[in-house]
N, CA, C and O of each residue as an XYZ file, in Angstrom:
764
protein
N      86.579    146.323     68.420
C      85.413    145.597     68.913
C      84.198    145.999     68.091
O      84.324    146.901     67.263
N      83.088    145.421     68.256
C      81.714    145.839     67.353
C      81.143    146.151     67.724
O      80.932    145.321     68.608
N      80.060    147.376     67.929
C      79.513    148.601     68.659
C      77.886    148.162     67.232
O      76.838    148.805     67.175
N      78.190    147.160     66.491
C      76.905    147.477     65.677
C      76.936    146.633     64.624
O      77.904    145.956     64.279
N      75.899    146.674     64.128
C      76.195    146.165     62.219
C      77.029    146.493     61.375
O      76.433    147.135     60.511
N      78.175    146.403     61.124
C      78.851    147.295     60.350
C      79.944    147.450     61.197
O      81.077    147.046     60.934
N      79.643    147.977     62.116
C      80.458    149.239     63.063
C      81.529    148.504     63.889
O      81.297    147.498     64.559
N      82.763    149.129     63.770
C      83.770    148.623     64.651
C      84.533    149.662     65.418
O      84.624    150.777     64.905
N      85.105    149.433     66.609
C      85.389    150.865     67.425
C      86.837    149.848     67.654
O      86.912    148.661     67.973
N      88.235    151.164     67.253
C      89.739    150.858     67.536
C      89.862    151.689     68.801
O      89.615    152.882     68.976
N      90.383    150.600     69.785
C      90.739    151.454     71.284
C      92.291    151.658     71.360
O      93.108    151.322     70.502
N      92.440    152.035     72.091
C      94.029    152.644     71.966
C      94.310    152.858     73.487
O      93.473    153.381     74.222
N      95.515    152.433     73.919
C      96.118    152.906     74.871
C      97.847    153.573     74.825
O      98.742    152.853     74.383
N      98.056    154.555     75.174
C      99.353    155.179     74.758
C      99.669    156.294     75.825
O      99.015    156.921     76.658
N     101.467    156.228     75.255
C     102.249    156.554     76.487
C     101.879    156.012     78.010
O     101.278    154.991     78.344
N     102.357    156.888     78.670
C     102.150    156.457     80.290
C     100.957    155.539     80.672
O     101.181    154.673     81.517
N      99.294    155.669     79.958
C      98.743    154.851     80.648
C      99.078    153.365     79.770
O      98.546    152.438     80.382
N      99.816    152.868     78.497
C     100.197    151.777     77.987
C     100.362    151.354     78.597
O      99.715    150.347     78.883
N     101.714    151.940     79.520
C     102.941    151.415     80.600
C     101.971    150.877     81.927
O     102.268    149.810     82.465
N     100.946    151.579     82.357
C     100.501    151.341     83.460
C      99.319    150.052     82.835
O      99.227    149.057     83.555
N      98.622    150.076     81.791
C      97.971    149.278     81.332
C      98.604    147.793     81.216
O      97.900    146.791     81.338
N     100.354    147.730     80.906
C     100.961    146.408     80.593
C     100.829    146.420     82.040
O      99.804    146.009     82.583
N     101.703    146.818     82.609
C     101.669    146.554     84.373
C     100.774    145.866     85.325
O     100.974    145.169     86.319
N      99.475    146.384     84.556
C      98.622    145.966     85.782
C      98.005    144.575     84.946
O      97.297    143.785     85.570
N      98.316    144.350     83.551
C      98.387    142.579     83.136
C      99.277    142.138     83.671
O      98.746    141.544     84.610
N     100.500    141.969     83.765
C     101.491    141.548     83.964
C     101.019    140.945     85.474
O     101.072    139.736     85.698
N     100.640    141.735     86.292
C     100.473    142.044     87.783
C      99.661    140.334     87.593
O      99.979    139.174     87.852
N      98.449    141.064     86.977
C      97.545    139.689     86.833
C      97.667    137.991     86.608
O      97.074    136.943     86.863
N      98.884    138.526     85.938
C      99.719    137.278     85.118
C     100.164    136.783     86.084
O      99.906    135.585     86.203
N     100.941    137.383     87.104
C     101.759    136.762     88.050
C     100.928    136.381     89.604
O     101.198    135.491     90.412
N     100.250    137.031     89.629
C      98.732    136.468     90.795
C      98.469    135.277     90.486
O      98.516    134.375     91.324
N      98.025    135.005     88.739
C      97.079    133.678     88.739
C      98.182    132.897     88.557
O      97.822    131.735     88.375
N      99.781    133.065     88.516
C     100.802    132.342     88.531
C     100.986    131.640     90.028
O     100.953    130.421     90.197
N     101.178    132.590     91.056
C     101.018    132.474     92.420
C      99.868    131.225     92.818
O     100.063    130.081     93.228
N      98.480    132.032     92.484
C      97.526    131.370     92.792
C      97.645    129.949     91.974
O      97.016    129.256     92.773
N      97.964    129.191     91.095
C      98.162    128.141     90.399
C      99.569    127.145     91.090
O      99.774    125.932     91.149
N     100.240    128.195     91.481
C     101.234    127.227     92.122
C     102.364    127.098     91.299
O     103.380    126.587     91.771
N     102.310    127.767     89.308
C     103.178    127.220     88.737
C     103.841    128.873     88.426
O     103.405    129.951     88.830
N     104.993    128.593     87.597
C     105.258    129.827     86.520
C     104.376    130.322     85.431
O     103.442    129.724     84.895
N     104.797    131.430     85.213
C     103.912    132.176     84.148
C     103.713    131.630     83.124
O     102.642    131.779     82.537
N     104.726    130.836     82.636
C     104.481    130.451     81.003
C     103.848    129.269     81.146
O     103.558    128.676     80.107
N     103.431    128.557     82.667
C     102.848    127.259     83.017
C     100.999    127.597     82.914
O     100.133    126.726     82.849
N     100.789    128.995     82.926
C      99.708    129.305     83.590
C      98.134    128.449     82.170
O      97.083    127.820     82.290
N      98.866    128.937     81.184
C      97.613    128.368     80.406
C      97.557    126.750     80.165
O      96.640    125.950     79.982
N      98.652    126.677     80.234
C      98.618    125.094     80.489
C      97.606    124.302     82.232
O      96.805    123.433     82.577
N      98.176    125.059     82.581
C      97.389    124.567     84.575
C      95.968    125.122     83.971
O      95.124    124.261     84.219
N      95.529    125.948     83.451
C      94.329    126.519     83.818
C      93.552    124.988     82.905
O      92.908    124.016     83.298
N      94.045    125.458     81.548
C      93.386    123.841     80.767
C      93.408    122.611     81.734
O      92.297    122.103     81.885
N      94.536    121.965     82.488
C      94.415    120.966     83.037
C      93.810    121.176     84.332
O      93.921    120.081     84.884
N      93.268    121.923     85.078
C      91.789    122.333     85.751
C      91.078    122.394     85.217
O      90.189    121.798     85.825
N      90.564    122.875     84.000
C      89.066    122.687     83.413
C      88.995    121.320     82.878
O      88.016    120.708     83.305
N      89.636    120.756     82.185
C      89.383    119.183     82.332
C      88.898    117.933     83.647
O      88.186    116.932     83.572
N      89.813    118.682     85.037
C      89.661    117.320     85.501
C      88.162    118.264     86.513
O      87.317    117.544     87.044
N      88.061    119.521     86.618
C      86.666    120.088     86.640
C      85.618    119.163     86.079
O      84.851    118.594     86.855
N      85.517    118.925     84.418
C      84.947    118.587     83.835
C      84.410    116.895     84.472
O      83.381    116.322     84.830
N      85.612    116.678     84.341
C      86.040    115.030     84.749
C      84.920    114.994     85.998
O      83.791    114.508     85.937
N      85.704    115.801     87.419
C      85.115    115.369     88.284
C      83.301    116.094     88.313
O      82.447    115.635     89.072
N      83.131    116.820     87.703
C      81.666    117.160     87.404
C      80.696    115.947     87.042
O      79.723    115.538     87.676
N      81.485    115.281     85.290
C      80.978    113.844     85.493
C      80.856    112.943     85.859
O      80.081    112.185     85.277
N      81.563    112.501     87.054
C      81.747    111.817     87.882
C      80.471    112.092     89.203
O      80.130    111.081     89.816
N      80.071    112.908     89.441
C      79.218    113.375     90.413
C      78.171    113.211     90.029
O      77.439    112.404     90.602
N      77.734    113.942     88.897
C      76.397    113.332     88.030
C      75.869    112.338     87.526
O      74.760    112.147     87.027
N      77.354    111.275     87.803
C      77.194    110.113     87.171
C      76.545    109.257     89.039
O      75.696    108.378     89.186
N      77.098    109.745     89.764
C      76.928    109.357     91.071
C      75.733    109.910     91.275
O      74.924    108.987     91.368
N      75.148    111.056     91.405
C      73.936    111.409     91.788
C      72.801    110.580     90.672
O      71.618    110.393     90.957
N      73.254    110.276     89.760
C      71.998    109.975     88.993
C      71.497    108.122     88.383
O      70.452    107.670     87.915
N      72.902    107.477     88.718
C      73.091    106.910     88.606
C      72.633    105.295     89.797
O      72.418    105.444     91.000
N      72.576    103.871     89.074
C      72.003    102.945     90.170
C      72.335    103.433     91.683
O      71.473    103.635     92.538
N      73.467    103.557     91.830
C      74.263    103.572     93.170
C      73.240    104.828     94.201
O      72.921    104.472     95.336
N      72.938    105.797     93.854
C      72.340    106.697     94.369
C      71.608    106.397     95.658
O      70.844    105.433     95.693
N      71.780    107.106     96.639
C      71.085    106.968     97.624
C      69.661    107.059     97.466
O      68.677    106.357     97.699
N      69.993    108.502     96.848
C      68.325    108.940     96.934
C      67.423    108.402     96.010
O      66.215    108.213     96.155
N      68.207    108.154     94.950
C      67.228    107.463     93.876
C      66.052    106.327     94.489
O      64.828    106.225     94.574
N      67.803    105.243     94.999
C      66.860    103.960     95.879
C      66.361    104.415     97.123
O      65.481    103.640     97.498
N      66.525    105.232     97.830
C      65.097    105.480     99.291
C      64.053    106.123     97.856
O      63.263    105.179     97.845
N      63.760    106.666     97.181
C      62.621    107.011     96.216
C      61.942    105.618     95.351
O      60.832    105.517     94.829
N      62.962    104.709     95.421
C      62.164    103.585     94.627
C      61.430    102.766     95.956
O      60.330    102.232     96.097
N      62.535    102.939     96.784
C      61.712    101.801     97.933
C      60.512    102.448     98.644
O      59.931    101.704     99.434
N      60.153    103.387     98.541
C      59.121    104.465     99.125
C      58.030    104.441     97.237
O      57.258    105.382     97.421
N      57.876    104.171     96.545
C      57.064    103.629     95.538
C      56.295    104.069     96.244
O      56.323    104.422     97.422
N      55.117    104.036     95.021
C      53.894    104.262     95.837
C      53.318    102.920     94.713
O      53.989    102.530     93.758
N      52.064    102.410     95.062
C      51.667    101.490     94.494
C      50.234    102.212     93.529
O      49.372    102.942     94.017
N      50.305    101.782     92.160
C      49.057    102.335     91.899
C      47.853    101.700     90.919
O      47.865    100.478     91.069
N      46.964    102.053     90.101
C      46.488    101.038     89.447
C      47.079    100.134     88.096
O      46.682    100.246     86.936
N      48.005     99.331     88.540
C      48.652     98.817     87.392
C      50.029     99.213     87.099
O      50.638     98.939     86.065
N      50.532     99.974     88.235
C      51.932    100.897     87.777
C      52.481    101.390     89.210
O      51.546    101.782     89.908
N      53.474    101.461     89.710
C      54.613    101.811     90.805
C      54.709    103.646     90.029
O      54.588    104.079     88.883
N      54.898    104.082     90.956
C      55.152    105.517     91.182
C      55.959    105.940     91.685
O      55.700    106.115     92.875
N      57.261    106.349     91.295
C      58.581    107.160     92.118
C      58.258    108.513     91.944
O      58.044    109.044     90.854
N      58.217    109.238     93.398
C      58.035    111.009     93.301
C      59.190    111.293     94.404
O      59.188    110.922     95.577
N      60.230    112.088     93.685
C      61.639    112.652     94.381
C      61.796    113.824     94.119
O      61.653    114.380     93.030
N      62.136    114.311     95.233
C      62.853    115.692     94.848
C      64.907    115.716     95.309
O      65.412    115.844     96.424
N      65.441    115.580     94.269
C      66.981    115.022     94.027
C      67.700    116.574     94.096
O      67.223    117.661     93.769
N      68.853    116.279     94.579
C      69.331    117.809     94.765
C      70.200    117.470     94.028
O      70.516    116.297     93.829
N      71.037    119.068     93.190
C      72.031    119.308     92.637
C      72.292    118.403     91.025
O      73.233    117.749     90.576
N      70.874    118.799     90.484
C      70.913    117.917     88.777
C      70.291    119.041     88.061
O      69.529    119.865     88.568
N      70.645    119.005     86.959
C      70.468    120.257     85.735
C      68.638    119.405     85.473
O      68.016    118.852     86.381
N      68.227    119.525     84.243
C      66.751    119.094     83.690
C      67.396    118.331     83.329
O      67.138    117.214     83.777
N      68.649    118.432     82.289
C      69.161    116.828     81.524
C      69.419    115.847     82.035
O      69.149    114.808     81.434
N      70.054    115.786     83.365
C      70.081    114.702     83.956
C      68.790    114.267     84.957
O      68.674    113.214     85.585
N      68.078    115.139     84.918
C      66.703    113.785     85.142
C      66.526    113.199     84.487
O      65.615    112.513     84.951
N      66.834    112.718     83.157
C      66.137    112.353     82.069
C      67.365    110.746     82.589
O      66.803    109.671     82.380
N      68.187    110.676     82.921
C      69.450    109.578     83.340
C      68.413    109.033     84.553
O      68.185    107.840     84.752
N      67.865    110.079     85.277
C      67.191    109.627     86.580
C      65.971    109.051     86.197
O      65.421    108.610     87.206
N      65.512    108.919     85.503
C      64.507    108.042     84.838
C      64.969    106.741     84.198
O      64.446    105.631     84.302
N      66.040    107.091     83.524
C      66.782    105.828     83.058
C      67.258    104.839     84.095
O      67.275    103.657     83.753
N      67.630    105.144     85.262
C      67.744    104.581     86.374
C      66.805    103.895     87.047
O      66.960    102.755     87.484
N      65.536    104.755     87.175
C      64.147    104.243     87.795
C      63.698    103.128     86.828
O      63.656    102.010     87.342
N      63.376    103.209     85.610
C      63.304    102.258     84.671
C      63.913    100.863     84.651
O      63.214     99.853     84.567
N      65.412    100.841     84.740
C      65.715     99.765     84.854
C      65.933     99.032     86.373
O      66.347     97.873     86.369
N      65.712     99.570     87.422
C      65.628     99.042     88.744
C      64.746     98.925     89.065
O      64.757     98.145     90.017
N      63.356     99.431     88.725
C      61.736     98.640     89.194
C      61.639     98.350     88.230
O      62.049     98.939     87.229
N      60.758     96.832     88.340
C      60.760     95.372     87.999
C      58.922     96.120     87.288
O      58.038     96.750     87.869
N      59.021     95.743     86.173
C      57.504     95.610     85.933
C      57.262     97.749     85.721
O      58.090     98.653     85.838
N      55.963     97.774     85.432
C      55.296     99.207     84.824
C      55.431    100.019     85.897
O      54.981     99.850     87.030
N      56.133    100.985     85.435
C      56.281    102.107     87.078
C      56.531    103.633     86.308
O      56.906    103.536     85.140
N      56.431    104.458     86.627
C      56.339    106.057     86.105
C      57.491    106.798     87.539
O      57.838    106.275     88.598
N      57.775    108.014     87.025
C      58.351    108.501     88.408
C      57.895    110.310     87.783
O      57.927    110.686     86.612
N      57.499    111.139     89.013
C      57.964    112.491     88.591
C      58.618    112.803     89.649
O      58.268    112.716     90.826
N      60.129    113.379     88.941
C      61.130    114.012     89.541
C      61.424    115.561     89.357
O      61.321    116.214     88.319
N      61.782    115.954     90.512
C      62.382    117.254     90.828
C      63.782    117.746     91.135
O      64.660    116.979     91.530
N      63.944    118.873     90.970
C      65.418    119.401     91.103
C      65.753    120.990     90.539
O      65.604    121.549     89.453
N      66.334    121.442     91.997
C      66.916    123.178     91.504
C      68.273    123.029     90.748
O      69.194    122.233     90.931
N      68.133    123.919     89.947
C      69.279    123.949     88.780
C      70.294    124.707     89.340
O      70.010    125.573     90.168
N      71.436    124.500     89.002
C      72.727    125.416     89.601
C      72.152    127.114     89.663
O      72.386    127.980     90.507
N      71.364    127.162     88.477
C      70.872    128.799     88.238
C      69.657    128.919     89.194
O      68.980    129.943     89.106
N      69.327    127.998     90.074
C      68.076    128.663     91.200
C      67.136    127.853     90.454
O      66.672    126.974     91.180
N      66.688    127.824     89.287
C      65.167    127.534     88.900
C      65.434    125.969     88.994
O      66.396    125.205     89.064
N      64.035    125.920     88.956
C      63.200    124.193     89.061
C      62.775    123.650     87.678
O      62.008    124.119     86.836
N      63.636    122.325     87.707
C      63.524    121.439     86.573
C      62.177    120.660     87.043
O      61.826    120.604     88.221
N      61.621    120.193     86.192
C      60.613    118.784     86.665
C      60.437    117.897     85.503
O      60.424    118.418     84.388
N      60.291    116.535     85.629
C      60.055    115.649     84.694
C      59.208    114.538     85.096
O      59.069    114.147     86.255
N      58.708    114.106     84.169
C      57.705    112.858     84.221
C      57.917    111.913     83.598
O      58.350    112.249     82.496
N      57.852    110.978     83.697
C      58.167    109.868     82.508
C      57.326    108.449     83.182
O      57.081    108.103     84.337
N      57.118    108.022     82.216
C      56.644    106.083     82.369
C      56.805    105.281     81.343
O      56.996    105.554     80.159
N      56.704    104.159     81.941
C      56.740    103.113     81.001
C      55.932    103.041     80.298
O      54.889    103.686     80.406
N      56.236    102.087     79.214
C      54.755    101.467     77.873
C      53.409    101.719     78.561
O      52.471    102.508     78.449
N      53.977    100.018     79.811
C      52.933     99.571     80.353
C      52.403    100.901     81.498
O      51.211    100.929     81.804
N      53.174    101.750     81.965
C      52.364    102.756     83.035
C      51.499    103.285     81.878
O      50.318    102.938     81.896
N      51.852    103.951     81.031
C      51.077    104.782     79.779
C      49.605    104.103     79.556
O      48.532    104.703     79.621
N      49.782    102.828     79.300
C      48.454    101.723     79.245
C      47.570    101.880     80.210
O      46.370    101.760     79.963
N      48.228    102.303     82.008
C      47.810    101.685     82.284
C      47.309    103.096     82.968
O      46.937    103.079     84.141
N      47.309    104.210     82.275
C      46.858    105.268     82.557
C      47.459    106.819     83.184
O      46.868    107.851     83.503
N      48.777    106.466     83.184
C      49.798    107.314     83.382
C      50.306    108.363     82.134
O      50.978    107.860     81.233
N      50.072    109.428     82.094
C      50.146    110.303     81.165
C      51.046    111.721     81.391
O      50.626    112.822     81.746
N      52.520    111.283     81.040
C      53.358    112.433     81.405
C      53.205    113.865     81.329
O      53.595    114.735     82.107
N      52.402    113.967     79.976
C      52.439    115.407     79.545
C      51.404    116.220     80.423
O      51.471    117.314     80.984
N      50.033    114.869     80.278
C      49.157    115.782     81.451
C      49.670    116.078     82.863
O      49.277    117.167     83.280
N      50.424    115.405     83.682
C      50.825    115.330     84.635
C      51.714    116.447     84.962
O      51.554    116.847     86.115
N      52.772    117.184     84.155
C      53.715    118.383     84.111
C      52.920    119.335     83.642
O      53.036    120.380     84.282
N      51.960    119.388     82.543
C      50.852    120.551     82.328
C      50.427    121.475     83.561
O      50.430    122.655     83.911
N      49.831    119.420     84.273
C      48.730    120.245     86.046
C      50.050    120.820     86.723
O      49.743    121.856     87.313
N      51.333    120.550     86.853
C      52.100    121.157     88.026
C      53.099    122.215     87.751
O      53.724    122.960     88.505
N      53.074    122.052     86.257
C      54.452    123.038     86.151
C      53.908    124.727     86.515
O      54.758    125.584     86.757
N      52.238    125.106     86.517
C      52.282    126.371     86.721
C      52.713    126.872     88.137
O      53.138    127.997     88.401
N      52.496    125.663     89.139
C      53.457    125.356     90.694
C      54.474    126.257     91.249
O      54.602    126.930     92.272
N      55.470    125.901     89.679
C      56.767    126.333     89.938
C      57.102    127.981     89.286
O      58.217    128.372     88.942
N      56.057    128.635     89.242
C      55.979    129.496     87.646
C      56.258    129.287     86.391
O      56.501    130.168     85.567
N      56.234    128.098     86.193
C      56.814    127.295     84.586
C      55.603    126.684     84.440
O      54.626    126.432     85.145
N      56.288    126.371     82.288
C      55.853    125.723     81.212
C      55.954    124.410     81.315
O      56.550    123.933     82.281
N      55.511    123.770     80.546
C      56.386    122.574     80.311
C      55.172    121.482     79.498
O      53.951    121.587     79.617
N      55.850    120.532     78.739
C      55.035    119.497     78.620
C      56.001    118.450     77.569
O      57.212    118.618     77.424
N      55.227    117.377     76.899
C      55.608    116.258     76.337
C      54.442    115.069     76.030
O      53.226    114.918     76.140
N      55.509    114.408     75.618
C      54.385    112.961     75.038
C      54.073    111.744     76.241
O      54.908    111.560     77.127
N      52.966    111.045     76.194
C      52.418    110.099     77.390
C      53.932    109.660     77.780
O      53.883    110.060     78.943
N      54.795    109.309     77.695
C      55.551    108.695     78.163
C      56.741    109.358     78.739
O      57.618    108.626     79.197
N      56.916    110.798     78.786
C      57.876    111.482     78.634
C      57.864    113.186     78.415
O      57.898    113.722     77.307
N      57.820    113.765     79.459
C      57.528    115.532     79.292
C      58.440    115.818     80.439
O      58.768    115.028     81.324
N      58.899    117.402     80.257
C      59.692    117.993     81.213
C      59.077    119.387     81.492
O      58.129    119.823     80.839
N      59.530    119.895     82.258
C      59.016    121.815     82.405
C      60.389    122.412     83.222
O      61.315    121.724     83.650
N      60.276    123.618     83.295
C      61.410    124.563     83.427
C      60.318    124.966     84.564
O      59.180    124.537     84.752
N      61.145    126.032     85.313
C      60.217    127.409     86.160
C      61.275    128.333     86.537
O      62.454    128.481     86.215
N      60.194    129.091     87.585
C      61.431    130.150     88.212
C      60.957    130.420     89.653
O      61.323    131.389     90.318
N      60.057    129.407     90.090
C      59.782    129.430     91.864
C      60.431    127.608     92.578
O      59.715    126.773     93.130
N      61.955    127.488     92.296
C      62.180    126.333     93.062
C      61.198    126.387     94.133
O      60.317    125.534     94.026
N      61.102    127.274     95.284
C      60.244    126.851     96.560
C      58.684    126.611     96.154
O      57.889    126.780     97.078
N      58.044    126.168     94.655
C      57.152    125.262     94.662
C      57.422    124.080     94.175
O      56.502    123.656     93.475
N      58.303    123.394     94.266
C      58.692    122.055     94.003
C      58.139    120.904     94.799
O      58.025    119.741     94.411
N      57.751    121.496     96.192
C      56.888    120.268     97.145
C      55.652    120.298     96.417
O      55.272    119.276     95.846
N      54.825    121.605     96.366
C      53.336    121.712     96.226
C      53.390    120.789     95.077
O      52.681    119.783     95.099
N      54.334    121.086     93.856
C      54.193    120.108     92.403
C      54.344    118.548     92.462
O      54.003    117.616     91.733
N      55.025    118.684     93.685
C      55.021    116.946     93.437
C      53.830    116.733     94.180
O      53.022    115.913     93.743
N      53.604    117.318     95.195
C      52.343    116.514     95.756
C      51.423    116.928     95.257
O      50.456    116.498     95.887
N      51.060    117.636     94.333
C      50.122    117.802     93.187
C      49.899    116.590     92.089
O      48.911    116.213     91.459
N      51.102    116.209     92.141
C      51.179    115.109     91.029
C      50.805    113.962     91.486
O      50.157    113.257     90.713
N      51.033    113.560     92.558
C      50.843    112.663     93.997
C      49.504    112.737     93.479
O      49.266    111.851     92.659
N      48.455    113.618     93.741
C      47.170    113.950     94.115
C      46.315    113.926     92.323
O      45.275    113.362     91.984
N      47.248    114.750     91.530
C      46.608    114.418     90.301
C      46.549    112.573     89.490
O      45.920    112.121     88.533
N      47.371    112.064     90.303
C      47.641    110.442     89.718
C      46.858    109.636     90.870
O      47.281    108.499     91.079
N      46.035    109.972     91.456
C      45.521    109.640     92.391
C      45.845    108.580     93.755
O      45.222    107.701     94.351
N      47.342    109.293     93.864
C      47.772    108.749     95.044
C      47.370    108.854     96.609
O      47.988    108.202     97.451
């Protein structure tokens, strides 16, 4: 193994604790054999065909949470807020990384009709708070400005963040300010 620049360290196991060292793999081998349901020589094969349909059904969920069909998306579009020249979606969506807000915008976009902006929220599998902003051409025109908008809230969440009029995100590490930020944003867009 590598202990450094350069540096490599040879470990060794011999006599009696070898024997007890194969043993207690072996042991292991035959647990996650058990636990899998198959034989031993099945085991790396089952484990690959679990991390695939893992994968599978992961995208499938994200594709559901973020996607037209979404519950929450549409109670967030039909709850709009109306503003000067531009519709406003503000959600807080459970169980989406930062990347897939960026789908949740793609969504808001093509299901309100005409210039609309949304800032969305969401705790990341790791605890912290994603946030994003985004608008259309016409919201941007019409005075909607993403980057300022995640600037005023991301310090909310203990996070950074920013981007261009049409499009900014921020990171943090206080999910439990995710209300104050949206209704900050609410309040900074003069809702």
């Amino acid at each position: 193994s590598s202990t450094g620049s350069n540096v490599r360290r040879i470990e060794a196991v011999t006599s009696k604790g070898a024997l007890d060292y194969m043993a207690d793999r072996l042991a292991l081998v035959d647990a996650a054999a058990a636990a899998l349901k198959c034989r031993v020589e099945e085991v790396p094969a089952r484990v690959e065909n679990l991390q695939a349909e893992l994968r599978e059904t992961s995208s499938k969920l994200k594709k559901a949470l973020t996607g037209g069909s979404s519950d929450a998306i549409s109670s967030a579009i039909d709850g709009a807020l109306e503003l000067n020249g531009y519709k406003l979606v503000v959600a807080e969506l459970q169980g989406l990384e930062a990347a897939d807000l960026r789908n949740v915008w793609d969504t808001v976009h093509q299901k309100v009709v005409g210039p609309v902006a949304c800032v969305v929220a969401s705790v990341t599998e790791k605890g912290t708070p994603a946030l994003l902003a985004a608008g259309s051409d016409d919201a941007v025109k019409a005075g909607f400005h993403a980057g300022n908008v995640i600037k005023q809230i991301a310090g909310l969440v203990d996070g950074r963040g920013g981007g261009r009029p049409n499009m900014a995100q921020a990171g943090g590490k206080n999910a439990a300010g995710i209300a104050d930020a949206l209704a900050a944003a609410k309040t900074a867009l003069g809702a």
